[in-house]
N, C-alpha and C positions, 0 to 999 in steps of 0.2 A: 531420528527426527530432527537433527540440528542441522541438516545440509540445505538447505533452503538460503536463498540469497539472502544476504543482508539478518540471517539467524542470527549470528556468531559476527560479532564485531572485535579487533585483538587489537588492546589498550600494550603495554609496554610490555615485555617479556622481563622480568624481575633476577629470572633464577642463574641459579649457577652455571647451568647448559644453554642460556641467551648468547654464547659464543664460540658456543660448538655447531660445526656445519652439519644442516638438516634437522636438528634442535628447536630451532629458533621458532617460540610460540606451537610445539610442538607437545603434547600432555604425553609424558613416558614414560606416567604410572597409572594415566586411567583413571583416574580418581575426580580431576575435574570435568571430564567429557563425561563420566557416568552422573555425578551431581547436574549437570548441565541436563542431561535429559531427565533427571528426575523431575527437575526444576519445567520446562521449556520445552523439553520434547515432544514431538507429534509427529504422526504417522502422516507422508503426503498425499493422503487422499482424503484426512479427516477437515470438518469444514463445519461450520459453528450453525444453528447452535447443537453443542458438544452433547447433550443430553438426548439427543437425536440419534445418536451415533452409534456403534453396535457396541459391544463389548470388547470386543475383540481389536477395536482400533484405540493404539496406544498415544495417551496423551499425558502432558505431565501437570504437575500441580497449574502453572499456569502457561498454556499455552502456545500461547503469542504474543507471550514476551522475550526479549531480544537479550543475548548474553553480550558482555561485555565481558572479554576473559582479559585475566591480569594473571599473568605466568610468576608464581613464586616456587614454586616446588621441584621436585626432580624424580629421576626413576624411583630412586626406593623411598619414595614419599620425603623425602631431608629438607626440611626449609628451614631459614633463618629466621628468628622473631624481627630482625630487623630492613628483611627482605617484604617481611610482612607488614612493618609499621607503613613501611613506601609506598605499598601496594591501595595500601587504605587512606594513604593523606595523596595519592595520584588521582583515586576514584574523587574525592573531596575536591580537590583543583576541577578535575574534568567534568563532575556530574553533570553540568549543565550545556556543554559542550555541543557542539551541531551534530545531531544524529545520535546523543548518546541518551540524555533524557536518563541519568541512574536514579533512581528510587528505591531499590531494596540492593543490599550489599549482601553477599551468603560469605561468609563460613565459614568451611568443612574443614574445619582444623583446631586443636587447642592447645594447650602448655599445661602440664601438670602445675602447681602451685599450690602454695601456702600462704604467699602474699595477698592481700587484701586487695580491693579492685582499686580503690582509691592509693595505692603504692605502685600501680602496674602497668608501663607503658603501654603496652600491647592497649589496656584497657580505658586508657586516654585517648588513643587512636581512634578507636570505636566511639569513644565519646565526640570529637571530633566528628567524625561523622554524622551522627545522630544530632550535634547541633547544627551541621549545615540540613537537615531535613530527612535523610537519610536512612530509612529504616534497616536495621542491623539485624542478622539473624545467623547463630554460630550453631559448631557445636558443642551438645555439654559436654560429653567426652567418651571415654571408650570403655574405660576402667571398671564403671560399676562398681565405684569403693560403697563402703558400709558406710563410712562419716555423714555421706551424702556432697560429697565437695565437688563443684561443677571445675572443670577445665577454666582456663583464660582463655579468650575473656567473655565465655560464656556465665559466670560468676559477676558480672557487672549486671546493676540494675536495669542500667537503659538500653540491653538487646534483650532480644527472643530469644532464647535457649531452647534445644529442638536438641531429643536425644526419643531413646526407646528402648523396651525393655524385650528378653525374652526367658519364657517363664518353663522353669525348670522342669523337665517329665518327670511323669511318678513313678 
């Protein structure tokens, strides 16, 4: 449900494979095309309003809204935190840009830590963000530690932390 024209808008390609041929803006671990339709996905024949709709036709949290992809990552998921910080101060310069209109920044990524959010680039960057208007929404993380310690920089006050549990059979 992201093939629709003008769905998918492609801001810089970040990652390590932006100079390998046939790469370029190219997701070659799946990870951000499946967020994208959780996110934005819809089936082309579904048509508003949504609640009208059957069951059976697939829509994402929200609809008709437009992705702007910023390529940090690589096949076996490997990004740089610092590929990441670029990625979130490009969206910051661009949000307002012709055609881009960014309002919510996702994600699906975080950094194990111990550092505190107020020590943590990553988690500056996000601040950053959310001070140009920005709303931020991460993950908290994978782990399911006992402490209860969120990933970076889902651990920073000023985003959304978006995780879930699943509960062990008896």
């Amino acid at each position: 449900g992201l093939d629709a024209s003008g769905k998918v808008v492609y801001g810089p390609d970040l990652s390590l494979e932006s100079q390998a041929p046939g790469l370029h803006n190219l997701d070659t671990s799946g990870h951000g095309t499946f967020m994208a339709g959780l996110i934005a996905g819809k089936d082309a024949t579904l048509s508003a309003p949504y609640a009208n709709a059957p069951a059976s036709a697939y829509r994402g949290m929200a609809p008709d809204a437009r992705i702007v992809s910023v390529k940090v990552g690589v096949a076996d998921g490997g990004v740089d935190v610092s590929q990441v910080i670029a990625a979130i101060d490009w969206v910051v310069e661009h949000r307002n840009d012709a055609g881009l209109n960014i309002r919510v920044l996702n994600l699906s990524l975080g950094v194990d830590t111990t550092a505190d959010y107020v020590d943590d680039p990553l988690s500056a960057a996000v601040e950053r963000a959310w001070d140009a208007g920005i709303v931020v929404v991460v993950a908290a993380g994978n782990d399911g530690t006992d402490d209860g310690q969120l990933d970076s920089p889902a651990h920073d006050p000023y985003v959304i932390a978006v995780g879930a549990t699943e509960s062990e059979s008896a």
